[in-house]
LUMKE-87681 format. One record per residue (C-alpha): residue number from 1; x, y, z. Coordinates in steps of 0.2 Angstrom, whole numbers, padded with zeros to 4 digits, always signed. Example, Ala and Ser with C-alpha at 12.3 -4.5 7.8 and 13.67 -1.06 7.14 Angstrom:
<r resi="1" px="+0062" py="-0022" pz="+0039"/>
<r resi="2" px="+0068" py="-0005" pz="+0036"/>
// end
This chain:
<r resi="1" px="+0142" py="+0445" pz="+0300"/>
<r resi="2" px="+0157" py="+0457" pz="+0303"/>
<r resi="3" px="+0160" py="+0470" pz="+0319"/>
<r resi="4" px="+0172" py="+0481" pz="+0319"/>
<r resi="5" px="+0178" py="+0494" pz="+0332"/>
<r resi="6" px="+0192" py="+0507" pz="+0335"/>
<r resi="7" px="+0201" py="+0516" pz="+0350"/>
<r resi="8" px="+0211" py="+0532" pz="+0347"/>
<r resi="9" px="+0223" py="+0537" pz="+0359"/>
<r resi="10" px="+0229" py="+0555" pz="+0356"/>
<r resi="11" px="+0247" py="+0563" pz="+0360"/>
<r resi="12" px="+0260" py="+0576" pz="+0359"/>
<r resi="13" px="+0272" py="+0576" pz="+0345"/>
<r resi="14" px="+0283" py="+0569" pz="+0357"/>
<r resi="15" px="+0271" py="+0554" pz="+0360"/>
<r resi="16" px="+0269" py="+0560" pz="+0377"/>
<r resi="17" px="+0250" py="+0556" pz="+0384"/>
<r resi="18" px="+0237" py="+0569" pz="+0382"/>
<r resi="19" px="+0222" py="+0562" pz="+0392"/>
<r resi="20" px="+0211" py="+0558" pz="+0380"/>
<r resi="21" px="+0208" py="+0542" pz="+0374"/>
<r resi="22" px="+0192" py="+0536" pz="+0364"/>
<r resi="23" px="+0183" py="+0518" pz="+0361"/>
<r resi="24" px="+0165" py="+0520" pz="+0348"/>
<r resi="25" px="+0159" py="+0501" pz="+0352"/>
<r resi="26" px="+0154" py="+0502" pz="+0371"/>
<r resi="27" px="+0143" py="+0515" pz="+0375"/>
<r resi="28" px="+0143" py="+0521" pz="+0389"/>
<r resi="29" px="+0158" py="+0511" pz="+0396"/>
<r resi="30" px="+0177" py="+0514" pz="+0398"/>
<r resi="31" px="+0187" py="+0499" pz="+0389"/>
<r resi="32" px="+0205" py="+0495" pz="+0394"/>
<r resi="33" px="+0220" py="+0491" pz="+0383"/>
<r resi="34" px="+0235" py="+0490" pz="+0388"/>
<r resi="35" px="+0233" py="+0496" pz="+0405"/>
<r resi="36" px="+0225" py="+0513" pz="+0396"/>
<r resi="37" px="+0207" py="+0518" pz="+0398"/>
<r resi="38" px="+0195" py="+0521" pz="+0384"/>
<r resi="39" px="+0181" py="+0531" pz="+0387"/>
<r resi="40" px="+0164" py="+0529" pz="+0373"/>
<r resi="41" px="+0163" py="+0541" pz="+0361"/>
<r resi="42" px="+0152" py="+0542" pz="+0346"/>
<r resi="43" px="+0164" py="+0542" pz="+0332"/>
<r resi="44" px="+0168" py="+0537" pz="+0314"/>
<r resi="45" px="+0188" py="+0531" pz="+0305"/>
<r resi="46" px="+0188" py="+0534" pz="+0288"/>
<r resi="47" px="+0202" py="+0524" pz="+0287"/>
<r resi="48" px="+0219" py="+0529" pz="+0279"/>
<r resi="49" px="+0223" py="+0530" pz="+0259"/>
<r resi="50" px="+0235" py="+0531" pz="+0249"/>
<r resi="51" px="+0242" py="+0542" pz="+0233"/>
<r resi="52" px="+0248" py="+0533" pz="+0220"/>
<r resi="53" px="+0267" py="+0534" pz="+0227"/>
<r resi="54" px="+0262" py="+0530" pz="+0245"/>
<r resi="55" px="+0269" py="+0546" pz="+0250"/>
<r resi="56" px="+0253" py="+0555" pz="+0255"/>
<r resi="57" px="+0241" py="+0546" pz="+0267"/>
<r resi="58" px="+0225" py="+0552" pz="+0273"/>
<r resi="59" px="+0213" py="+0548" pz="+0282"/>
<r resi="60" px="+0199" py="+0558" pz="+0295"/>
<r resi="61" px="+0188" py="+0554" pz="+0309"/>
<r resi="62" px="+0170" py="+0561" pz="+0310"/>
<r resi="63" px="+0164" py="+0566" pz="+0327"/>
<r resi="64" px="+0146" py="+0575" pz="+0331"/>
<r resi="65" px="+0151" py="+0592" pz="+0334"/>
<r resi="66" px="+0151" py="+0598" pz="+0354"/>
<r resi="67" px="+0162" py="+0610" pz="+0363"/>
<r resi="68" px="+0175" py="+0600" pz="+0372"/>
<r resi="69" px="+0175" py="+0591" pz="+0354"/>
<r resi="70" px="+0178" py="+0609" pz="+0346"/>
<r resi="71" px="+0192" py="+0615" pz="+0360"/>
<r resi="72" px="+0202" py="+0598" pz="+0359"/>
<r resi="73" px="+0204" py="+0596" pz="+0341"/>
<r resi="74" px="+0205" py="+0613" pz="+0340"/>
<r resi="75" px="+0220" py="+0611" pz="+0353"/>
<r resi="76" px="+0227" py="+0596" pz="+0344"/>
<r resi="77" px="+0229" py="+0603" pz="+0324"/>
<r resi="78" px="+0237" py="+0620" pz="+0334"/>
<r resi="79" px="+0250" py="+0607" pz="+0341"/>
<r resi="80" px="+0254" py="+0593" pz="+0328"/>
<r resi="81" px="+0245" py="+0581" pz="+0339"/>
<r resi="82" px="+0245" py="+0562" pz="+0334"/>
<r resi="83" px="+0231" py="+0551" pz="+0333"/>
<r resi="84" px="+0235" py="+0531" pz="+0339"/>
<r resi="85" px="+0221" py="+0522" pz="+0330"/>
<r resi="86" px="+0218" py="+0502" pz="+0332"/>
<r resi="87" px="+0206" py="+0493" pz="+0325"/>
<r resi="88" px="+0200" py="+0477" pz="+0330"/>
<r resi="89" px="+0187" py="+0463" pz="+0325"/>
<r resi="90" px="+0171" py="+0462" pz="+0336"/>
<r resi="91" px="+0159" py="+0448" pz="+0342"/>
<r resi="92" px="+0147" py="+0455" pz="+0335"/>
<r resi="93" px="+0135" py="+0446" pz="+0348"/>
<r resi="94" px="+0147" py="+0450" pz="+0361"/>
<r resi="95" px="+0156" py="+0466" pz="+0356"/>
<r resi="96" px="+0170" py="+0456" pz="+0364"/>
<r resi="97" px="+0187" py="+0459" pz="+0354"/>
<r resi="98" px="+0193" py="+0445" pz="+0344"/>
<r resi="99" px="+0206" py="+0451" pz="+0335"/>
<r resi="100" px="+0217" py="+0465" pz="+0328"/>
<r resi="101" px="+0214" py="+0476" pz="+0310"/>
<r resi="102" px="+0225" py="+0487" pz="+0310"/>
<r resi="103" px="+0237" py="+0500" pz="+0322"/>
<r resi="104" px="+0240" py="+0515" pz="+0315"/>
<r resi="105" px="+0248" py="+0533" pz="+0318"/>
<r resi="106" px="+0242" py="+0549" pz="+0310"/>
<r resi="107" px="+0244" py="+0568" pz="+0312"/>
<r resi="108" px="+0232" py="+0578" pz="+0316"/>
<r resi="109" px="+0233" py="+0590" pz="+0302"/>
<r resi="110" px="+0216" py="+0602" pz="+0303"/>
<r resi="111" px="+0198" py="+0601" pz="+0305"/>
<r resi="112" px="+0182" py="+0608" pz="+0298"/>
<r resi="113" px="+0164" py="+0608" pz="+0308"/>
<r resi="114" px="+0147" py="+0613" pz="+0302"/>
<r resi="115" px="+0133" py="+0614" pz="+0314"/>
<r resi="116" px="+0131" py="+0595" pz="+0317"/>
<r resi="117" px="+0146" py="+0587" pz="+0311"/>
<r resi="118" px="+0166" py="+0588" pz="+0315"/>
<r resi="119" px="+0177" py="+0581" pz="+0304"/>
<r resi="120" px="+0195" py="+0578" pz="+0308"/>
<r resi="121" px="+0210" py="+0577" pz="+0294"/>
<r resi="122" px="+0224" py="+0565" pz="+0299"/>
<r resi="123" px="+0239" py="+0564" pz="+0288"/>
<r resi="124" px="+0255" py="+0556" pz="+0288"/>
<r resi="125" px="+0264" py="+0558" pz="+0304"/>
<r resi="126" px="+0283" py="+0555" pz="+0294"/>
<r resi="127" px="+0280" py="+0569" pz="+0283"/>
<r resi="128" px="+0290" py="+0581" pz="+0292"/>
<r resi="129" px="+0290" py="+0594" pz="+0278"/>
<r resi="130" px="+0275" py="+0597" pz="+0280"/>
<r resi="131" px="+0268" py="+0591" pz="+0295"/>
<r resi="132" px="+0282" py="+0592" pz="+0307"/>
<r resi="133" px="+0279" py="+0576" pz="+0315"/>
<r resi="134" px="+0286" py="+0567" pz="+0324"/>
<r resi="135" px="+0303" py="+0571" pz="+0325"/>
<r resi="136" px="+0314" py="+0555" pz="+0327"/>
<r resi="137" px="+0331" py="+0554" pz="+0326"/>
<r resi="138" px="+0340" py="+0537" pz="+0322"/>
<r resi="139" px="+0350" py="+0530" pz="+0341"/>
<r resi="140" px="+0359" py="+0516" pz="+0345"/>
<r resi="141" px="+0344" py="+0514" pz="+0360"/>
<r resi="142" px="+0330" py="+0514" pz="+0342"/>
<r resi="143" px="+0341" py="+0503" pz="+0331"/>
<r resi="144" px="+0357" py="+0496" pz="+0340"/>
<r resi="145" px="+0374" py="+0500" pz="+0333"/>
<r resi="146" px="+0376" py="+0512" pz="+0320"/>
<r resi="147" px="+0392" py="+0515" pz="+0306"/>
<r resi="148" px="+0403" py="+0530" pz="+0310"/>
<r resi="149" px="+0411" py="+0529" pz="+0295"/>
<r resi="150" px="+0406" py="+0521" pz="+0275"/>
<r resi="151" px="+0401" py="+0521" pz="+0257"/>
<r resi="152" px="+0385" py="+0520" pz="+0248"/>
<r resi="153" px="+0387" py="+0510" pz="+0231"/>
<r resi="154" px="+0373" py="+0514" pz="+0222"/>
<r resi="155" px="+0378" py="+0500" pz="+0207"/>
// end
């Protein structure tokens, strides 16, 4: 028997913290990780894929449609916002994390809602052409010491 469970952490384009951060295998309870706290929400991941050149990745999350629901994703496709997911094994007698899926980070790239449903497109967040996120720029902080000068033999 398997358990799974996710936690989404949204933030800016910057990767600076929004406030809201998610859990969907506690109800009713706020889960910690990595000093952050997860509140419950009932929530499904899709999970990303793939197009044939790995250029496109997709995936959405499905939430029951509410109005603070509405005015945060709302907020978060205006704004580029990214969406932290990890994924982890579960007891499943326990619910008790045993393990780690997968971390992954998306952008928020729309939604769509009908009366009961809200369903969240996330893309790939190093598309910059067409999702303007996130905006990195190689540093000698990200990747230690970088050549002034050189040549590219392409051979």
């Amino acid at each position: 028997m398997l358990a799974i469970g996710t936690y989404i952490k949204l933030t800016t384009g910057e990767q600076a913290s929004t406030g809201y951060q998610f859990q969907n295998f506690h109800v009713g309870e706020t889960r910690s990780y990595n000093g952050t706290g997860y509140m419950y929400a009932g929530f499904g991941f899709s999970g990303g894929t793939l197009d044939l050149e790995a250029g496109n990745v997709s995936a959405s999350l499905v939430f029951a449609v509410n109005e603070l629901d509405l005015v945060v994703f709302k907020q978060a496709a205006d704004e580029r916002w990214l969406a932290e997911i990890r994924t982890v094994w579960l007891n499943p007698d326990t619910l008790e994390e045993t393990g780690t899926y997968s971390e992954e980070i998306y952008a928020i790239t729309g939604f769509e809602h009908d009366t009961s449903r809200l369903s969240v497109r996330l893309g790939n967040p190093l598309d910059a052409v067409s999702q303007n996120a996130p905006r990195r720029v190689l540093t000698q902080d990200l990747v230690g010491s970088l050549p002034s000068t050189g040549n590219i033999n392409l051979s």
